[in-house]
C-alpha positions in Angstrom: 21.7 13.5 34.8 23.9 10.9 35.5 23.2 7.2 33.6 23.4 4.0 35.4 23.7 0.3 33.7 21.1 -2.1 36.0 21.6 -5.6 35.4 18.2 -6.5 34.7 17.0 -10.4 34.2 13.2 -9.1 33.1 12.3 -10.5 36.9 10.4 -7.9 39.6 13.5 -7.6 41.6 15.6 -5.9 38.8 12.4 -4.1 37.5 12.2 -2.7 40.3 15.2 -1.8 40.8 15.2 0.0 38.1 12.3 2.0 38.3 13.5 3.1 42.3 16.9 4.4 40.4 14.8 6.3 37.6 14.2 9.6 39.3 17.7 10.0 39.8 19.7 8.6 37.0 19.4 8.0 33.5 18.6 3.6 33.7 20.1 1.7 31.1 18.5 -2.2 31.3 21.4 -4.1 30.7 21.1 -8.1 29.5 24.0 -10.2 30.3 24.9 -13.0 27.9 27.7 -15.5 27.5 26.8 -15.4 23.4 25.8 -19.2 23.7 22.6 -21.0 21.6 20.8 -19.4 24.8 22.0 -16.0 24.5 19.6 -14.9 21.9 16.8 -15.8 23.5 17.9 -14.3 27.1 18.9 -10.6 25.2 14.9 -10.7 23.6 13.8 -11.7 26.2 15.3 -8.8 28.4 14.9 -6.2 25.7 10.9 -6.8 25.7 10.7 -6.6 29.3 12.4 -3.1 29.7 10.3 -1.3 26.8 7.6 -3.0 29.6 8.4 -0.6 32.1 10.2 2.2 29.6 13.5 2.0 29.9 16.1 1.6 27.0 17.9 -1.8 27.0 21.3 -3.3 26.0 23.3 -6.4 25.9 27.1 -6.7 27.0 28.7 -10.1 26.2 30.0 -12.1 29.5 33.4 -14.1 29.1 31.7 -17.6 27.9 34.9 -19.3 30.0 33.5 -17.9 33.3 30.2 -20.2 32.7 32.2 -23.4 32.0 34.0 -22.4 35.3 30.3 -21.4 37.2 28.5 -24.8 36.1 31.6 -26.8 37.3 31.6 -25.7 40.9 27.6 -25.9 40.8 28.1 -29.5 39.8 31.1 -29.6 41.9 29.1 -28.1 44.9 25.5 -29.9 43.9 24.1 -26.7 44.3 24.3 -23.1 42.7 24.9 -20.7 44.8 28.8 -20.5 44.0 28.6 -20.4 40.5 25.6 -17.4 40.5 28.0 -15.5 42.7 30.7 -16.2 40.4 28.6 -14.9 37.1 27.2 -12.1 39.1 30.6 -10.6 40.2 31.8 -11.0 36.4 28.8 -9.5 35.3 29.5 -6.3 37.3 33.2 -6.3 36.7 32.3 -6.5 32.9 29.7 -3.5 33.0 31.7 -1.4 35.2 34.7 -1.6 33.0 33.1 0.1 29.9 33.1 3.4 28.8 29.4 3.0 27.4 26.4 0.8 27.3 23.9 1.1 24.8 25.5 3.9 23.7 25.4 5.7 27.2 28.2 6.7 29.6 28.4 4.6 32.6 28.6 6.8 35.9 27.1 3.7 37.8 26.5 0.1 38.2 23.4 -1.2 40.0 21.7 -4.8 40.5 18.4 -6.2 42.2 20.0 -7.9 45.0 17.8 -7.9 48.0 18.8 -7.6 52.0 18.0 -11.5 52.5 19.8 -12.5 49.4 22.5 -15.5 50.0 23.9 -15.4 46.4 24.4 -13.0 44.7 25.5 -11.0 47.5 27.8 -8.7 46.9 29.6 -7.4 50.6 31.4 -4.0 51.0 34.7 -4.7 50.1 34.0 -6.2 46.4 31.7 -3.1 46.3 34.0 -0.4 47.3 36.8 -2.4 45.1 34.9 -2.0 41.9 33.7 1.9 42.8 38.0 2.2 43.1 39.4 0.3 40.3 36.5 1.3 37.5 35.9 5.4 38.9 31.8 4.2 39.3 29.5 4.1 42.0 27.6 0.6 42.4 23.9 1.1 43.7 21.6 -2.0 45.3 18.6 0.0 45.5 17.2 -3.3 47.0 19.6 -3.9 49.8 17.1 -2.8 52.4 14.5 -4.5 51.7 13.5 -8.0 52.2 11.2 -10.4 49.9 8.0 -9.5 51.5 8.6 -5.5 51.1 9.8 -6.5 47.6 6.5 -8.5 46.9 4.4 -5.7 48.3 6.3 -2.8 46.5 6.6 -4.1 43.1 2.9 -5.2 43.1 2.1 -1.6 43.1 4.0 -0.7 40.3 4.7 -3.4 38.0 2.9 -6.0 36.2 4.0 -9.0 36.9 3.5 -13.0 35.8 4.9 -15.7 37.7 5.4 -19.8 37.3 7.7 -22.4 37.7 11.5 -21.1 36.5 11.5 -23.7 34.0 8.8 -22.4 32.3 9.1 -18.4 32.8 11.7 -17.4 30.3 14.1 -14.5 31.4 16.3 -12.5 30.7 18.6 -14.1 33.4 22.1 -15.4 32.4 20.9 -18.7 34.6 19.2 -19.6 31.7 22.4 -20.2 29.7 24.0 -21.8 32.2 21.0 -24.1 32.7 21.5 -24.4 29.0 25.1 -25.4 28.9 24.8 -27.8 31.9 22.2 -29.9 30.3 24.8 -30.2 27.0 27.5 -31.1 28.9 26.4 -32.8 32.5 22.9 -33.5 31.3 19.4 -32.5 31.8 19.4 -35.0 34.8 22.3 -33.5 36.6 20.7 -29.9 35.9 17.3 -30.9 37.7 19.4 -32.4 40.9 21.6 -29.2 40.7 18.7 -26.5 40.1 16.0 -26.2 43.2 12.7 -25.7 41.3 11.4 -22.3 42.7 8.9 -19.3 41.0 10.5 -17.0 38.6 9.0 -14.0 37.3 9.0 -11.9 34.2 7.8 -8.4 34.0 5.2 -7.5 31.2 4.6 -3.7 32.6 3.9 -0.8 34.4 0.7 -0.6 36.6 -1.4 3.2 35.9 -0.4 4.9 38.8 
């Protein structure tokens, strides 16, 4: 069967991803860090929430100079979309180009990103570029669905908590940045950059 690396944040959307992937492929959960005080924290994170739902997880280590770049246009921008869709295109370039994760060939690349999603959003030609240059195929399992379907489908699946994104940790390499931002622009500029919004972590499978 072939293996696929999912970029997974421990969120429903990547979860779920993941588990619409598994009768098909072999689904590695892969945690994306920058290796900063954060990184730790985001790779336990991650790791707990795939032995949730049964998958095997990994870490692969993002270029820490592409989050000084991301939080600069976010602070540049006052907003974030720029600088996820910077991290998120790294993040892919990054998996696609190795051999292995967690010990596992990589025949494909695959992410949570939803129909309705304004960043990341990855269009066809950065898609069909990476299948080219890397020999992989990159999956959005997601991509024809929007949030409602999303909400209804992975409540019948997956357990899932919810709250406030400051106060859901993840396994989402926004949590670095979050991180970094506060140490260099401060924690002010990180609230008037960062739109509050619900985050979710995923603490299981529901019995079929």
């Amino acid at each position: 069967m072939p293996t696929v690396a999912t970029l997974y944040s421990a969120g429903k959307d990547s979860a779920l991803a993941a588990v619409l992937l598994d009768p098909f492929y072999d689904v590695t959960c892969c945690s994306c860090t920058f290796g900063l005080d954060a990184g730790s924290t985001v790779a336990e994170t991650a790791r707990e929430a795939s032995d949730a739902v049964g998958f095997p997880a990994a870490t692969v280590e993002l270029d820490e100079s592409v989050a000084h770049d991301a939080i600069d246009r976010m602070v540049d921008d006052g907003y974030p979309r720029e600088g996820i869709q910077l991290v998120h295109e790294h993040a892919l370039e990054t998996v696609a180009s190795r051999a292995e994760v967690g010990g596992r060939a990589v025949d494909a690349v695959a992410d949570g990103t939803r129909r309705d999603d304004r960043a990341p959003a990855i269009d066809r030609p950065f898609a069909r570029s990476l299948e080219d240059r890397h020999g992989i195929e990159y999956l959005r399992p997601l991509a024809g669905y929007g949030r409602s379907a999303i909400d209804e489908l992975a409540g019948r699946v997956l357990r899932v908590e919810t709250g406030p994104s400051q106060a859901i940790p993840t396994g989402d390499y926004e949590t670095e940045l979050r991180a970094l931002m506060a140490a260099e622009y401060g924690a002010d500029t990180v609230a008037e950059v960062f739109p509050e919004h619900v985050q979710s972590r995923v603490v299981g499978r529901r019995e079929a």
